[in-house]
N, C-alpha and C positions, 0 to 999 in steps of 0.2 A: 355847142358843147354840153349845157344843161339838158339838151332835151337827148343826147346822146347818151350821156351819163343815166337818165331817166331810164330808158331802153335796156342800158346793160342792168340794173339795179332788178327792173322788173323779169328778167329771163332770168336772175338768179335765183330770185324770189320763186320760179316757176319750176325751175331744174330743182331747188331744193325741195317742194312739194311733193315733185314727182320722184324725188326718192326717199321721201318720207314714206309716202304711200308704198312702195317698192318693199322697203323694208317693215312695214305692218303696220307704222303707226307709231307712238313713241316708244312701246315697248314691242322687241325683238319675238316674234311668236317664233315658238320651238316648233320645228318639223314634225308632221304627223308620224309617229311612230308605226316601226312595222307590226304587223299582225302579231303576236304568238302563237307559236304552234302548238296545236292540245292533237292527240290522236285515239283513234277512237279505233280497238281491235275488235273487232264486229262480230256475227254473225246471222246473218239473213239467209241463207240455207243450209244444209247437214242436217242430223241429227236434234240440235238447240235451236234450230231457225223459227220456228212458231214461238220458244218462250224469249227467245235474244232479242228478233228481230224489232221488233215495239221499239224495245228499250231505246237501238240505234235509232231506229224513226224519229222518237221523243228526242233524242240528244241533237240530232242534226235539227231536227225545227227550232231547237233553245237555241241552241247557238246561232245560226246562220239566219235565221229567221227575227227571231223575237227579240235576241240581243247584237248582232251585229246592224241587219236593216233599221228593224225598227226604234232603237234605242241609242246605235249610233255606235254599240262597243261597252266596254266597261269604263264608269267615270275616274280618275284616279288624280292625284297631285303631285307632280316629280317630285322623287325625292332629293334630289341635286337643284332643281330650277326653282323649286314651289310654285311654278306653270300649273294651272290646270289641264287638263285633257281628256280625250277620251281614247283607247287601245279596243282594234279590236284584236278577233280571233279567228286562227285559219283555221281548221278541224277537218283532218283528213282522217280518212275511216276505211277499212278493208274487210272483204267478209271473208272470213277465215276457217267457214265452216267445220269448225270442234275439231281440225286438224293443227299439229303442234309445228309442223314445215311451213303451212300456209301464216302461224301465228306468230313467226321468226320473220321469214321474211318479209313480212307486214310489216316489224316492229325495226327493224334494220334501216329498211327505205323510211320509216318516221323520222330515225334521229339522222339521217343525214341529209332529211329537210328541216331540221333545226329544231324537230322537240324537246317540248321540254317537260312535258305532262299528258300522261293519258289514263284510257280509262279502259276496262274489259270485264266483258260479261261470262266471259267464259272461263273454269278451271284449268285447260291446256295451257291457256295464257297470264293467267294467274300463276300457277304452280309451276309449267314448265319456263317461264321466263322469267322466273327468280333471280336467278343471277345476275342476267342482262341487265335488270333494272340496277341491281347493285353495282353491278363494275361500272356503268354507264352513269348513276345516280342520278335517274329518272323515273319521279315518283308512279305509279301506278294506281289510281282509287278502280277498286273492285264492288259490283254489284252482284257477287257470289261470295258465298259464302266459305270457299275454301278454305282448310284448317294451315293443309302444310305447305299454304302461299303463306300464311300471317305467323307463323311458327316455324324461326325464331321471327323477332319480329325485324321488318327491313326497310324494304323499299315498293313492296307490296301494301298499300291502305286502303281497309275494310270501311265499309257504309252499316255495319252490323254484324254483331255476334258468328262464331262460326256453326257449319253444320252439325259439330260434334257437339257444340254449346247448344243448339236446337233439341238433341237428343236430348240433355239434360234437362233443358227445360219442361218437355213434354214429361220426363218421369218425374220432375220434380211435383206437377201437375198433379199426373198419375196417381204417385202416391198417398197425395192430400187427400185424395179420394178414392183409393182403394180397401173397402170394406170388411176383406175375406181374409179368414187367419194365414193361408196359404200364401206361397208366393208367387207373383201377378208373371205371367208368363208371356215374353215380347219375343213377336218373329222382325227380324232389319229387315227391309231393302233398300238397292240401291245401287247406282247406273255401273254397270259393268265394262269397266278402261281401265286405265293406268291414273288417271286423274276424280273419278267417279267415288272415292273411300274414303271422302273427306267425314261422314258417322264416322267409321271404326275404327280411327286417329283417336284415342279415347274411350267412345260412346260407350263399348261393352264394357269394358271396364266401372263404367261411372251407372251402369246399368247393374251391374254386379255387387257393388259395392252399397247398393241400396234395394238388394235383399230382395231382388228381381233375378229374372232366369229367363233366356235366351235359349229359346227353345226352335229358331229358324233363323238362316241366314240365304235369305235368296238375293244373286245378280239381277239387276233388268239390263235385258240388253236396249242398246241406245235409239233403237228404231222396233221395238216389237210388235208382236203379230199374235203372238197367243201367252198368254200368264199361266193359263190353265195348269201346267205340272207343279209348277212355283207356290200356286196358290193349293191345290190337294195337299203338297204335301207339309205346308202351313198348317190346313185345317187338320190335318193327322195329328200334329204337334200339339193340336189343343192349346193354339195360343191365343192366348186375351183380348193382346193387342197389335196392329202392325203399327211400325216406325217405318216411313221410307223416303230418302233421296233421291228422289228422283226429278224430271223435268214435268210440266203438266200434261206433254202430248204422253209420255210415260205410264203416266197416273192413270187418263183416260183409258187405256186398254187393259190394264189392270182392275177398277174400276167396273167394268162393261163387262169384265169377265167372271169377277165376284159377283156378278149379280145372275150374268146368266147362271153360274153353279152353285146359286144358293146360298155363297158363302157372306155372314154377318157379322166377320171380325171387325170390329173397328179398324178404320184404316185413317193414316194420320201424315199427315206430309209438312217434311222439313220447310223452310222458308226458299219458294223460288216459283210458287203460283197464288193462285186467289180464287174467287167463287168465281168470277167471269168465265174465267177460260174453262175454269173445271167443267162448268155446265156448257158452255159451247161445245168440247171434244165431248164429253163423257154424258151430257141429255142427265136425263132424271136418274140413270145410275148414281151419278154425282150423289146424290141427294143422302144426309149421314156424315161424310168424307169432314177429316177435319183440315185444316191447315194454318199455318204460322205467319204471321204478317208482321213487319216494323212500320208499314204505311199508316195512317190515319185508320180510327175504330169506326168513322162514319164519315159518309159521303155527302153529308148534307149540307149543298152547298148557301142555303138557307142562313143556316146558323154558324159557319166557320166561311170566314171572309177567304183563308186558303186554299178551301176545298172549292170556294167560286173560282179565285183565279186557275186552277190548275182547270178545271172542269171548262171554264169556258177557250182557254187557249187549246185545251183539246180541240173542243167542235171548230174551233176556227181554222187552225192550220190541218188538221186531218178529214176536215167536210172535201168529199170530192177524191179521196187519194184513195188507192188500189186495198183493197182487205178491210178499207175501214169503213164503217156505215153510223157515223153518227147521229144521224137523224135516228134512228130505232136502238141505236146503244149512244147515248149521249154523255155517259159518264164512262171515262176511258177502266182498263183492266188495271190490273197490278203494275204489267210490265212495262207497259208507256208510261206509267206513272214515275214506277223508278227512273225511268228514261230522263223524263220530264224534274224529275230532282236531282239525280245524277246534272243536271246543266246546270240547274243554278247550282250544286257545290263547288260545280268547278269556276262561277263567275265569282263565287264569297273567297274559295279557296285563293286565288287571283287576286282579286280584291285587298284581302290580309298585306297578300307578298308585295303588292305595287304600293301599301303606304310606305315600306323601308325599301324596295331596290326601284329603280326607273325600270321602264318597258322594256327600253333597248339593251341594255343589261340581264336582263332576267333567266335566273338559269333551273334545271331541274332542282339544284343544292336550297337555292332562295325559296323553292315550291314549297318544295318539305320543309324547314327550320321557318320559314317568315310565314308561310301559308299556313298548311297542317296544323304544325304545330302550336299555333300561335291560337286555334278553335277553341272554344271552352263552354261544353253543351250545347252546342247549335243545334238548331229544328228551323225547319220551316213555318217562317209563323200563319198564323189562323189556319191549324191545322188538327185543333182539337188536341194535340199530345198534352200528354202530364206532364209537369216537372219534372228536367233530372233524366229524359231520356234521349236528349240532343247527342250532337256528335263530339267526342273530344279521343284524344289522342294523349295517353304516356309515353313521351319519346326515347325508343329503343327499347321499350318492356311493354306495352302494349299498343296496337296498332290494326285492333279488330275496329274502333270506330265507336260503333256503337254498343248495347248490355243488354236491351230489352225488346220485346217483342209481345203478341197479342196473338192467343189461338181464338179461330173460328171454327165455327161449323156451318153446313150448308142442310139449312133445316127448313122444311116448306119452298124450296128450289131458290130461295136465297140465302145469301148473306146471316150470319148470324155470331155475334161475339160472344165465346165460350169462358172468356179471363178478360180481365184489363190486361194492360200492359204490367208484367214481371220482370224482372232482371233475371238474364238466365248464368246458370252456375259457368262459371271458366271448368272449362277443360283442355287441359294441355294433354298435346301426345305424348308417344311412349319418348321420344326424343328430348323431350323439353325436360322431362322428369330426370333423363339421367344427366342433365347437367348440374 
């Protein structure tokens, strides 16, 4: 009987164990939570595919690469359980080539695979998906500068100032340093669509109003081939200076074409290239050309612990892959760069919203109110920025992001900073005025 009783004692002892074990241990582990869905409306061919496509490259390596493999997901602590854990992220992406049908029904099939956040390089889908993101309330971070995506302010959020604020910048510049009792005479340009007129949402206005004269307004069309007319009848204008929006492969044949006709307007480009690419498409043409940056004033990854990590996660995940040659260009362009920040805002942005809502909960509404909003001057640290130029958010009256930015020049076929970083003027469109 004792040694029977023995028997049963120890197999309970054993069944107990085993479902100790079974159930984790003394405390209850909570189920790996599902992925969330971030989407990413692309473009890798069209018209924007050389200045887009990077970007997307850099976002899928952060995400799927750098933080979902290697890192495990984003770390977070239930807000119901106080569980530790880690979430990651699915990141579905479509190239939508600067088309406003292919950037719909990209954005459709997102939210009926449970997004809840995305991102888009392009103004078709910036501007033309206004709505959607509002009726939907799924936030959108843009790394474009569109005016009449962030005006009024929604459900569309800016990483930086808009392109009509670029204008102002560049005259505000201007001005400080224009010498001559006369007034300083600006030809626009700027990509010719329905989405491409994000300057003259303001710009001539705020160009006028500081005793400046607008003496050309030429289109670029979205794939050109000759500048030549655009650009004669500029220099007939006898203008000072050009301002233009456009993309960098844009630039370059503009560029190539001012040179071959001898023409030495200054030529100045809103924020959406850098000295890399400029010199890549446009060779020693480039060379003069200014342009507007909110990225870091130096690349030295020496001296800013940021500029190593970005730099070296370039050569690592892009060594070996199709257009890129990082052994002879080792320090990535502008556009991967944004790429490559655009991922971690969306891990910080995420981050915010997973201290107050759990994973599995998590909706577009928590992105924006617990995420967005919740920023106050963020930067990427070891990055070299000033103070004061991070990203923050006024909820429901401003929702550009960022205020300041940095012009360069490409002087001796490099790089060269013309300002520190400034705060550039708001400019609201003619819409926003007459409310």
């Amino acid at each position: 009987m004792m040694k029977d009783h023995v028997k049963a004692m120890a197999w309970l002892v054993m069944a107990g164990a085993a479902l100790f074990v079974a159930l984790g241990g003394a405390s209850v582990q909570a189920a790996e939570p599902k992925p969330i869905v971030v989407g990413h409306l692309g473009e890798w061919t069209g018209p924007a595919g050389r200045t887009c496509g990077p970007v997307g490259d850099a976002l899928i390596m952060y995400i799927n690469e750098h933080l979902n493999k290697e890192r495990g997901g984003i770390a977070y602590k239930d807000a119901k359980t106080g569980q530790s854990g880690k979430v990651k992220l699915k990141l579905i992406y479509a190239d939508c080539r600067y088309e406003l049908p292919l950037f719909k029904s990209a954005y459709r099939d997102f939210v009926d695979k449970g997004m809840v956040f995305c991102h888009t390089t392009s103004s078709p889908a910036a501007e033309g998906l206004k709505k959607d993101y509002k009726r939907d309330q799924i936030p959108c971070i843009l790394s474009t500068g569109n005016t009449a995506a962030l005006w009024p302010p929604e459900w569309a959020m800016g990483t930086r100032q808009t392109f009509a604020d670029d204008v102002g910048l560049y005259v505000k510049w201007l001005k400080m340093n224009w010498k001559e009792s006369r007034p300083m005479r600006i030809a626009l340009m700027y990509y010719d669509g329905p989405f491409g007129r994000s300057i003259l949402w303001g710009g001539p206005e705020y160009i006028k109003a500081n005793g400046m004269e607008i003496v050309a307004d030429e289109p670029v069309a979205p794939m050109p081939v000759d500048m030549s007319s655009q650009l004669l009848r500029i220099k007939a204008a006898k203008a000072d200076w050009i301002i233009a929006n456009c993309l960098g492969s844009q630039a370059a044949v503009i560029l190539k074409d001012m040179k071959r006709l001898g023409i030495t307007i200054p030529f100045s480009l809103c924020e959406d290239t850098d000295a890399q690419e400029l010199l890549t498409l446009a060779g020693d043409a480039a060379e003069g050309a200014y342009f507007m940056t909110t990225l870091p004033t130096a690349w030295d990854e020496k001296t800013y612990s940021g500029v190593k990590w970005l730099n070296e996660n370039y050569r690592k995940y892009m060594k070996g892959k199709a257009g890129y040659d990082v052994v002879n260009r080792p320090v990535p362009d502008a556009v991967w760069s944004a790429g490559w920040f655009i991922g971690h805002y969306v891990e910080v942005i995420l981050q915010k919203t997973l201290e107050l809502v759990s994973p599995d909960d998590i909706t577009g509404k928590d992105v924006m109110e617990k995420g967005f909003f919740r920023l106050d001057n963020y930067q990427v640290a070891g990055m070299g920025y000033p103070p004061g130029v991070g990203l923050k958010y006024i909820p429901w009256k401003d929702h550009r992001g960022g205020h300041h930015a940095s012009i360069h020049q490409i002087k001796g076929m490099k790089d060269s900073m013309a300002t520190d970083f400034m705060e550039a003027p708001l400019i609201l469109p003619p819409w926003m005025k007459e409310k």
